[in-house]
C-alpha positions, 0 to 999 in steps of 0.5 A, a space after each residue: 775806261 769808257 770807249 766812245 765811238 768817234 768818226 774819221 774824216 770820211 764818217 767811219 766809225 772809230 773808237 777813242 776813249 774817254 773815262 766816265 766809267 762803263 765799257 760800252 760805245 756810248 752817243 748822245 743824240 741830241 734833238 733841239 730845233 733851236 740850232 744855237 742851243 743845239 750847239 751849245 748844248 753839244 759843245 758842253 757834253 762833248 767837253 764832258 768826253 761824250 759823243 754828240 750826234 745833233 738835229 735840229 728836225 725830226 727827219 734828221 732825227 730819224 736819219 740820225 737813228 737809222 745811221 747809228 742804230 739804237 744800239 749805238 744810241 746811249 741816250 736821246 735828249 729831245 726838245 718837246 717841241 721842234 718847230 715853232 707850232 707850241 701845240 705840236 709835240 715832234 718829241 714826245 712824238 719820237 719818244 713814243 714811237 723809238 721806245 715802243 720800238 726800243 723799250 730800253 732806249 733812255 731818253 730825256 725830254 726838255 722845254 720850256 712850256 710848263 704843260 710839259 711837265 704834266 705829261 704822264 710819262 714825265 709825271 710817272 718818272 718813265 721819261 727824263 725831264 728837264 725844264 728850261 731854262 736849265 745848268 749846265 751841272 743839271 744836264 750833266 746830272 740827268 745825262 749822268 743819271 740815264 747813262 747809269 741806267 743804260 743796259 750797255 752793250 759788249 766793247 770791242 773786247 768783249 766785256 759787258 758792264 750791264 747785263 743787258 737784260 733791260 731796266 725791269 721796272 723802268 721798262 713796265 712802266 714805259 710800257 704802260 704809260 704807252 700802251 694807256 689810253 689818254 689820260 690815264 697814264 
C-alpha cells in the first residue's frame, strides 16, 4: 500500500493511501505554462491515486520545491518551455539546476517542439521525455517507469522500499551530461 501525503483544509500535511505498490510519501510536481493542461494533466494523475502539486511558472515552480522539499518530491513533470518565448527553455533550465542539487530527483520533460527531442540529457536516457501531443496511458507509463526508479525515502512506520542509495547508472550519467561542455553531452 502506498501512503501519499494529502493536505488538509489549512495546507498541513496528512497522509492517505493509495495502492500503486511502494511505501513512501509520493508527490508529482507537475509544471506546465499552459494552465488548461496543467489541469488537465492533474486531474488524470490525481484519478490514478497520486498527489499532484502543479505551476504554471518557474517562480512557482521554485516555491513549490522549497514547500515540499525534494525529499517529498517523487517526480517532476515539466514542459520545456514555460512562456511563450519558444528560444527560452525555463525547464530544462529547472532540470539542470534541481538535479545538480538533487541527483536522484526523476524528472520528465515534454513539449511540443521537435529540437527537444535532441537535447543530450533526452537523447542519452538521463531525463524522461514525452512529446506532445501524448496519451494519457503514455504519461501513465512514464510516471509509472520514473516512479519505480525512485530511491523512496522511509513512511511513517519505518519501512523502506529502496535502498535509497541512489540510481547508480542513471545518476553518473546525469551527472556527466551536466557537467559536459556544450555539445558534447
Amino acid at each position: 500500500m502506498l501512503q501519499r501525503p494529502t493536505h488538509d483544509h489549512n495546507g498541513q500535511k496528512t497522509s492517505s493511501c493509495a495502492s500503486n505498490g511502494g511505501g513512501a510519501f509520493l508527490t508529482i510536481l507537475l509544471i506546465d505554462d499552459d494552465e488548461a493542461s496543467c489541469f488537465l494533466l492533474a486531474k488524470a494523475l490525481a484519478s490514478r491515486g497520486w498527489e499532484v502539486v502543479t505551476a504554471t511558472t518557474v517562480q512557482e515552480a521554485e516555491a513549490a520545491s522549497r514547500r515540499l522539499g525534494p525529499a517529498d518530491i517523487g517526480l517532476v513533470i515539466t514542459d520545456v518551455h514555460l512562456s511563450n518565448n519558444v528560444d527560452v527553455w525555463e525547464g530544462l533550465g529547472l532540470y539542470t539546476r534541481w538535479t545538480a542539487a538533487h541527483p536522484t530527483l526523476p524528472f520528465v520533460l515534454m513539449s511540443g517542439d521537435p529540437r527537444c527531442k535532441m537535447l543530450a540529457a533526452v537523447c542519452h536516457g538521463a531525463v524522461g521525455f514525452l512529446s506532445k501531443p501524448f496519451t494519457l496511458r503514455r504519461l501513465f507509463e512514464a510516471v509509472e517507469a520514473h516512479l519505480r526508479q525512485r530511491p523512496l525515502r522511509p513512511g511513517p512506520g519505518g519501512d523502506r522500499t529502496r535502498d535509497g542509495r541512489g540510481t547508480g547508472q542513471a545518476d553518473r550519467r546525469r551527472t556527466a551530461i551536466l557537467q559536459a561542455p556544450p555539445g558534447e553531452g
